[in-house]
C-alpha positions in Angstrom: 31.2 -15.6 69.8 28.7 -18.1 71.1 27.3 -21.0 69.5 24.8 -20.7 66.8 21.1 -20.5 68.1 22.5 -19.2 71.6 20.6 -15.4 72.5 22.1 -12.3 72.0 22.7 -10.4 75.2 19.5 -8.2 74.5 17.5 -11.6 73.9 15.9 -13.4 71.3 13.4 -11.9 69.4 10.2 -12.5 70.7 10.8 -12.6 74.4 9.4 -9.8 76.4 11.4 -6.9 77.3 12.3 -6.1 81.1 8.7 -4.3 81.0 6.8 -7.5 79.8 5.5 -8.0 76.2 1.8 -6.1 75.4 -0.8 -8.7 76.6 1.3 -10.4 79.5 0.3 -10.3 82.7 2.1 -8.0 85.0 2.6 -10.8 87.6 3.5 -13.6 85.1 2.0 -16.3 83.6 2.4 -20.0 85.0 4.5 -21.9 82.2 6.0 -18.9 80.2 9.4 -19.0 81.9 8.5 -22.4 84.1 7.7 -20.2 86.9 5.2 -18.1 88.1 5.2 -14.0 88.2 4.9 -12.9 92.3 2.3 -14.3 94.1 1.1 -15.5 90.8 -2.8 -16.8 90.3 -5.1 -18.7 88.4 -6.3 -15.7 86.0 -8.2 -12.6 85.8 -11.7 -12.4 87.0 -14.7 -12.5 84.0 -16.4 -9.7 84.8 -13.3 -7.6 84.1 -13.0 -7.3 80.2 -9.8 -4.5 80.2 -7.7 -5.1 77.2 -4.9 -6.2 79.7 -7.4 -7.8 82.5 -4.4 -8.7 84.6 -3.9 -12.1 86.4 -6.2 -12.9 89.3 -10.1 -12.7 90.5 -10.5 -9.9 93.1 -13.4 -11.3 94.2 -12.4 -14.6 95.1 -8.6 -13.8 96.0 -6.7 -16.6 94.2 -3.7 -14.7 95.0 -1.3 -16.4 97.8 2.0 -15.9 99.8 0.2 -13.2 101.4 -0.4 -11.0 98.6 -4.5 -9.8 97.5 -5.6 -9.2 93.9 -6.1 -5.5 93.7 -6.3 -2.7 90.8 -3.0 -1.3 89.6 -1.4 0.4 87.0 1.1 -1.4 84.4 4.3 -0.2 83.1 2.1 1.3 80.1 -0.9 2.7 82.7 -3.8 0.5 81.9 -5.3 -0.6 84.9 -4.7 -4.4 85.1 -5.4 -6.8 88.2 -2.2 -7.7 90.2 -1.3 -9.6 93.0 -0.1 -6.5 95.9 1.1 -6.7 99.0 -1.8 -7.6 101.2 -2.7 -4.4 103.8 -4.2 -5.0 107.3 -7.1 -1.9 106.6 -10.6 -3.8 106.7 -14.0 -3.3 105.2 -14.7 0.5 106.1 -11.6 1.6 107.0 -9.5 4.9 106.0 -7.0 4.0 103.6 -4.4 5.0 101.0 -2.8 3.7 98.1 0.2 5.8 97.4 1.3 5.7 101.7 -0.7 3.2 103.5 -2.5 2.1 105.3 -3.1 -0.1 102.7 -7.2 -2.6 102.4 -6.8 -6.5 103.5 -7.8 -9.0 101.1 -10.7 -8.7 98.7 -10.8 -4.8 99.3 -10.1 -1.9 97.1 -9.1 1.5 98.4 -12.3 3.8 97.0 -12.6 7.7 96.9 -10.1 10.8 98.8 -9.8 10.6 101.4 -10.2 7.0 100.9 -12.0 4.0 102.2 -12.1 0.1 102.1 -14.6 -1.2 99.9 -15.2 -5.1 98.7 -14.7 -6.2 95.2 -17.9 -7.4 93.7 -19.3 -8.5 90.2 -22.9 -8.5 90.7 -25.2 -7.7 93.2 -25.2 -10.8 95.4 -21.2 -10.4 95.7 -22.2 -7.5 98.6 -25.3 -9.8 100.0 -22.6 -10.2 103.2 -22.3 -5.9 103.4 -25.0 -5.2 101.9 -25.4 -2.2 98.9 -25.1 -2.7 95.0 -22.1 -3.1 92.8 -21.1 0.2 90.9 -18.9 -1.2 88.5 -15.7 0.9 88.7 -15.6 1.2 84.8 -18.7 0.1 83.1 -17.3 0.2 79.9 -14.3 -2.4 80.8 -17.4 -5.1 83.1 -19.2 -5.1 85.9 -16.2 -5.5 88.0 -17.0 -2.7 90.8 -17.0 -2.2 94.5 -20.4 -2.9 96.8 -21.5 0.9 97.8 
């Protein structure tokens, strides 16, 4: 039974599946179920123009509860920005995505064997480190990584 208007066990139609519906945010979106996603942010960053961007600014780490905005794949494997786990690895340092140890906030994990490397979306984002951004798809923004 259940009374008329009530969801079926699978869900009404329209709400996302366990995966998330195409175009939302792997972390959540503020509002959408009255909370936030994990360590849920203010939005993806403008320089990032990837059909799912994601949910937060690399660059200026609106990410909290100890988590960094960071590249990652969603469930369909397009490359959307997520709030991760935050790593201790700094600017420089040896690094790995799949086993750790993983890059502190604002860094990416570059290259094999890989490196630490700050987000950037122009220039004068790697003014403190010095080097240029390479955007890391140039065809998706200038989103890259100072080198």
């Amino acid at each position: 039974g259940g009374a008329a208007g009530e969801p079926a066990s699978g869900g009404a139609a329209g709400e996302p599946a366990s995966g998330g519906a195409a175009g939302a945010s792997v972390g959540g979106s503020a509002g959408s179920s009255g909370a936030s996603g994990t360590g849920g942010s203010a939005g993806a960053v403008d320089c990032w123009s990837a059909e799912y961007a994601g949910n937060c600014d690399p660059v200026h780490n609106d990410c909290s509860g100890g988590t960094t905005c960071d590249l990652a794949e969603d469930w369909e494997g397009y490359l959307v920005l997520d709030c991760l786990a935050k790593g201790g690895a700094k600017l420089g340092d040896a690094c790995d995505d799949e086993n750790g140890p993983y890059c502190g906030e604002g860094l990416h994990c570059d290259g094999l064997p890989g490196k630490c490397a700050k987000f950037c979306c122009t220039d004068g984002d790697c003014s403190s480190v010095g080097g240029t951004c390479n955007p890391i798809n140039s065809n998706q923004g200038s989103l890259g990584l100072c080198e």
